[in-house]
C-alpha positions in Angstrom: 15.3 -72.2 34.5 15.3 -75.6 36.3 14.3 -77.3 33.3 17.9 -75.7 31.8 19.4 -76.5 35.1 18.3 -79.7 34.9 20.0 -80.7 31.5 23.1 -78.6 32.5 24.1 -80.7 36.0 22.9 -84.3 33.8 25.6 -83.4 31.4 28.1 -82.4 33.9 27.7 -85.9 35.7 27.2 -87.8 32.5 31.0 -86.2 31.3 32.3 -86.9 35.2 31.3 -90.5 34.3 32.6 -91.1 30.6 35.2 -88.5 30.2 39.3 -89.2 32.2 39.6 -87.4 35.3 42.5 -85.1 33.4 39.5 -83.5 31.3 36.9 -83.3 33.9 38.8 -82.8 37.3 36.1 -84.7 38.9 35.2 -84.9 42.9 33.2 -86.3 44.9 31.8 -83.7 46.8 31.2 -82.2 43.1 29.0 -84.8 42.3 26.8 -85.1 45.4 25.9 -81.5 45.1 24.8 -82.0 41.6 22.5 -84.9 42.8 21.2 -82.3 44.6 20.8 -79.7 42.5 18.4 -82.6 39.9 16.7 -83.6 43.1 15.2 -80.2 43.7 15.0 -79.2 40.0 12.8 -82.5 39.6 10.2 -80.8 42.5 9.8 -77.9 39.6 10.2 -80.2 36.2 7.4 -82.8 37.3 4.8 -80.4 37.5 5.8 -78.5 34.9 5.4 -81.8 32.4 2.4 -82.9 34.1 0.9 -79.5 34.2 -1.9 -80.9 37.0 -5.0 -79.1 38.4 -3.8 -76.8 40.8 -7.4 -76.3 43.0 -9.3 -79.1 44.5 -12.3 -76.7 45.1 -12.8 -72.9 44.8 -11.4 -72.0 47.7 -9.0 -74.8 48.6 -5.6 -75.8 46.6 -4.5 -79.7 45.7 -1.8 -81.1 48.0 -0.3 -84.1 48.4 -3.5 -86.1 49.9 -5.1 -85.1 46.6 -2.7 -84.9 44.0 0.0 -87.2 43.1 2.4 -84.7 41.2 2.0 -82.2 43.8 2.9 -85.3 46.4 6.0 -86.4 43.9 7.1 -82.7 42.9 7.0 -80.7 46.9 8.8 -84.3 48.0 11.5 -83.9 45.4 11.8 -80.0 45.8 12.0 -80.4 49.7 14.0 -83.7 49.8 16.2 -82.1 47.3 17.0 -78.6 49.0 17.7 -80.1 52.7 20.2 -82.7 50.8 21.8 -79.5 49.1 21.8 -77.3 52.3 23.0 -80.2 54.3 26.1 -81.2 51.6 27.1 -77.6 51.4 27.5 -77.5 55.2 29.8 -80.8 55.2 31.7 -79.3 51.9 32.3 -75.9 53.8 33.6 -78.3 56.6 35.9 -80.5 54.7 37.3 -77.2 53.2 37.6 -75.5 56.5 39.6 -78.2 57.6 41.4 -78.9 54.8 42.6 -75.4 54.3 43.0 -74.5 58.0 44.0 -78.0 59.8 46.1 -79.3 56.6 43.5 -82.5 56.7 42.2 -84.5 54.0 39.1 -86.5 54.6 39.4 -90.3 53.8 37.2 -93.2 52.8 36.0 -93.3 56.2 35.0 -89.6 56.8 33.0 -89.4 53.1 31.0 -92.7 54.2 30.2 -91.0 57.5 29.3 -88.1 55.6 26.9 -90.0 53.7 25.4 -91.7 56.1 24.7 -88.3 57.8 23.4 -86.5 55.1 21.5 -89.0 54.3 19.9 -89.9 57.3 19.5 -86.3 58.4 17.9 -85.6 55.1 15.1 -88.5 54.8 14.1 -87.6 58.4 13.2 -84.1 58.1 12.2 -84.3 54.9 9.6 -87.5 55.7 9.0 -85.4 59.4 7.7 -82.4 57.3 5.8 -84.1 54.7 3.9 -85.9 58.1 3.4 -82.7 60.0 2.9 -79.6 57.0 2.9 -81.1 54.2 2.7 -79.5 50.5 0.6 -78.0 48.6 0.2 -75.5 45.2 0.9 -72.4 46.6 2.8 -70.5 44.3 1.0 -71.2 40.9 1.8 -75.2 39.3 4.2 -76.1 41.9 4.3 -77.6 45.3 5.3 -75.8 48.1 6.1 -76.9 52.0 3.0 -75.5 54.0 2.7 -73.1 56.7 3.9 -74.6 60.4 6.7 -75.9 58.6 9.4 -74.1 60.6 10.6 -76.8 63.3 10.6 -79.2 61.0 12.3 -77.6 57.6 13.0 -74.2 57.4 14.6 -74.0 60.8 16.9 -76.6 60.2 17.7 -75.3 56.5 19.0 -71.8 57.9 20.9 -73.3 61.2 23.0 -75.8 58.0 23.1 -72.4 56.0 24.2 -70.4 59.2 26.9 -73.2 60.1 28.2 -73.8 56.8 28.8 -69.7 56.5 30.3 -69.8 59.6 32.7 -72.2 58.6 33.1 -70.2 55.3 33.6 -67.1 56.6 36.6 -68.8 59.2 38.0 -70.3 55.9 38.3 -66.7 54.6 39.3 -65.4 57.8 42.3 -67.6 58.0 43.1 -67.3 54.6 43.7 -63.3 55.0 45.7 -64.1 58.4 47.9 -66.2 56.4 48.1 -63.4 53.4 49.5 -61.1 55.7 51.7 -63.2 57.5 53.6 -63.9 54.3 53.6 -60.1 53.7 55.2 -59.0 57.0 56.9 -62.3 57.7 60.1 -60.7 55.3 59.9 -57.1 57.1 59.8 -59.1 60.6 62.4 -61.6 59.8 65.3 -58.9 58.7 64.8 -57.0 61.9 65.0 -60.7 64.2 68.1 -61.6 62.0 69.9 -58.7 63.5 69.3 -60.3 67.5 69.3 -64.0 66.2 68.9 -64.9 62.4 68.6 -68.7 62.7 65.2 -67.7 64.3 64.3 -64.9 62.0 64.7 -67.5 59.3 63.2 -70.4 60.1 60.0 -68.3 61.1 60.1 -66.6 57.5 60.6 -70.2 55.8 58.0 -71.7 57.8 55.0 -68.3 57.0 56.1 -69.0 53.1 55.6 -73.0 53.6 52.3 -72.5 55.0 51.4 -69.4 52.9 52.1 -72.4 50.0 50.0 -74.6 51.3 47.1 -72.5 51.5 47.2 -71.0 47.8 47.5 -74.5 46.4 44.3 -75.3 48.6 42.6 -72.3 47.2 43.9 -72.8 43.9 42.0 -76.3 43.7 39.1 -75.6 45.9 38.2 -72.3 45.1 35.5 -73.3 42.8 34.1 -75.2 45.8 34.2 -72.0 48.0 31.8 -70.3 45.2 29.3 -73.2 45.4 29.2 -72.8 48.7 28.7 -69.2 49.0 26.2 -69.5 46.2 24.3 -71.9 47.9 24.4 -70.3 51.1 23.6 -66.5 49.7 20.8 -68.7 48.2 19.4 -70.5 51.1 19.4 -67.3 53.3 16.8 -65.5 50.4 14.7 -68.2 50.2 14.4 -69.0 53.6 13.5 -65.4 55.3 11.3 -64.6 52.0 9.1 -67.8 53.0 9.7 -67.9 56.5 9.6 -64.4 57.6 7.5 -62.6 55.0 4.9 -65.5 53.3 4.3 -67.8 56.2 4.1 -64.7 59.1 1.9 -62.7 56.4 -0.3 -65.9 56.2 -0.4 -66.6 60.0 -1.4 -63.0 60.4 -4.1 -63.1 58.2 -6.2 -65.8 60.2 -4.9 -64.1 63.4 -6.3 -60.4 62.2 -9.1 -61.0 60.0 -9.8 -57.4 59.7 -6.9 -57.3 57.4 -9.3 -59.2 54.7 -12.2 -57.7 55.1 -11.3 -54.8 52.6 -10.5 -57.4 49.9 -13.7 -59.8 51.3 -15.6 -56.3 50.3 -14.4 -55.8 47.4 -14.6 -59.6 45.8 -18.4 -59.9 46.9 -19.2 -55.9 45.1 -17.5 -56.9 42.2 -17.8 -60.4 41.6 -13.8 -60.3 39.6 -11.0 -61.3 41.8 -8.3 -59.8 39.4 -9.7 -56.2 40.3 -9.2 -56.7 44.1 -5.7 -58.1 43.7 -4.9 -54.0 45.2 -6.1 -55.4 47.9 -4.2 -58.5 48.8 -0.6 -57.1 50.2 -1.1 -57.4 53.9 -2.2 -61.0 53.9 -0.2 -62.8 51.0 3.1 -62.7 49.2 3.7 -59.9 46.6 3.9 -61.9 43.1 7.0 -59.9 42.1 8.4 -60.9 45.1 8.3 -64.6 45.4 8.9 -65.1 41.4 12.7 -63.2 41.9 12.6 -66.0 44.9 12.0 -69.4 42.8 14.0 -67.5 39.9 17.0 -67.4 42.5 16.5 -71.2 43.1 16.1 -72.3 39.9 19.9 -70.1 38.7 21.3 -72.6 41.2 22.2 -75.5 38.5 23.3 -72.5 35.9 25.4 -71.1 38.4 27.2 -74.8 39.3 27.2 -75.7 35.6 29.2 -71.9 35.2 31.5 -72.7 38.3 32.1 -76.4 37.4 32.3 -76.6 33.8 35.9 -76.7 32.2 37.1 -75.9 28.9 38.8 -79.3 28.8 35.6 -81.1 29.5 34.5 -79.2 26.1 37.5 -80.7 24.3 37.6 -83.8 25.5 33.9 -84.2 24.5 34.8 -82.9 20.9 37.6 -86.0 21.0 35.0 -88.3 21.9 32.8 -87.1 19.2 35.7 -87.5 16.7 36.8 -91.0 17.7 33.9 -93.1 15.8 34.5 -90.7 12.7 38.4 -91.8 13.1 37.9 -95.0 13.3 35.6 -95.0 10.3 38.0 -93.7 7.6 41.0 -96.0 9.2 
């Protein structure tokens, strides 16, 4: 699924850079999120082409002191995610105050933005490398470590819980606006009795900014499902790893008696698959964290479904037909 991600968010930025802006309707904010989206698809793809040894001994896994892909891969996947998370909150702000303020961010406000994301990105991302870490803990791919929670996955859910804040005030003025409109008519033919200039120029000015707002939702309303994609998204992954894996893991060398049934059973039978019954109180269930990465990975489908246009699809086929044109002319 990333490796399909992958490919679909390369061609959407490869036709946002050859194909006219009528076709492809092209932003900027589009564009950083798919940057995103490759970053943390590339933590998944690079161990999946390299296909690396996952254990360093018998008991311990690679990580990134001891394995180069698993270094490149959990810096890409956790470089990538905090850039995502941390885009998605400054989208859901630039929406916010472009449907609720009537403001359009300028040159000055995107490069501020990028600085930002930027430099809030490397930091954490270079801060939790330093302090946790990665290592293979789900299978072929890198994962942040435990003790990783000041440093990444508390700042990923604080973006996440921001950025649906802002979302859900979006929404919330969006309604108030919706019935505004409605009752503005009902409340304007019973002022116009006492004082219709009034009851008028209220009605006209609910319908101008009742206008305003639909032809903000009407262009940006592929940008509010990003967002709430990304931030439905975010929240799984973050309490499945942070409140389930890593507090099942801390537990486990906090209560050891919790692994002395599955100790028991690995030294009477010598076969680690028949003890597996044995493993739910101290580690992830496998079903469990495999609907998790399968959720993270839909990511670049679900942008590729939210931001591909059926005008990008014909002016490709133009494009496509131009060399042939030129040929028989």
């Amino acid at each position: 699924m990333h490796v399909v991600g992958l490919v679909l968010s390369t061609f959407l930025l490869v036709s946002c850079l050859v194909l006219p802006v009528q076709a492809t309707r092209r932003a900027y904010l589009n564009i950083v999120l798919l940057v995103g989206i490759m970053l943390l698809s590339l933590g998944f793809v690079i161990p999946l082409a390299r296909q690396p040894e996952q254990c360093f001994d018998p008991v311990t896994p690679n990580g990134q002191s001891t394995s180069l892909t698993c270094a490149f891969g959990g810096a890409f996947a956790a470089f990538g995610g905090m850039f995502l998370v941390t885009w998605v909150l400054i989208r859901a702000l630039f929406m916010h105050l472009q449907i609720c303020w009537d403001w359009l961010p300028g040159r000055i406000s995107y490069i501020a933005a990028n600085t930002a994301a930027l430099t809030v990105t490397i930091v954490l991302t270079a801060a939790t490398l330093a302090h946790a870490g990665v290592s293979f803990r789900f299978g072929g791919y890198c994962h942040v470590n435990v003790g990783s929670l000041a440093t990444y996955w508390g700042w990923l859910l604080g973006f996440g819980g921001l950025a649906c804040l802002l979302q859900l005030a979006t929404l919330a003025y969006c309604i108030k606006i919706y019935l505004t409109t409605n009752f503005s008519a009902k409340k304007a033919d019973s002022s116009q009795a006492a004082d219709s200039l009034t009851g008028s120029s209220r009605s006209q000015a609910a319908r101008v900014t009742a206008r305003r707002v639909y032809q903000a939702l009407s262009l940006q309303w592929r940008s509010l499902m990003i967002v709430a994609v990304a931030i439905a998204t975010t929240t799984m992954v973050c309490i499945v790893f942070i409140v389930y894996d890593d507090r099942l893991t801390i537990q486990a060398f906090a209560n050891t008696e919790d692994l002395v049934p599955w100790i028991i059973c690995v030294i009477s039978s010598q076969d680690k698959e028949k003890c597996l019954d044995f493993t739910w109180p101290i580690i992830l269930p496998e079903a469990l964290a495999v609907a998790t990465l399968f959720v993270l990975a839909f990511v670049g489908v679900e942008a590729f479904l939210l931001l591909c246009r059926w005008d990008m699809l014909k002016a490709w086929w133009a494009l496509i037909r131009r060399p042939r044109r030129a040929e028989k002319n």
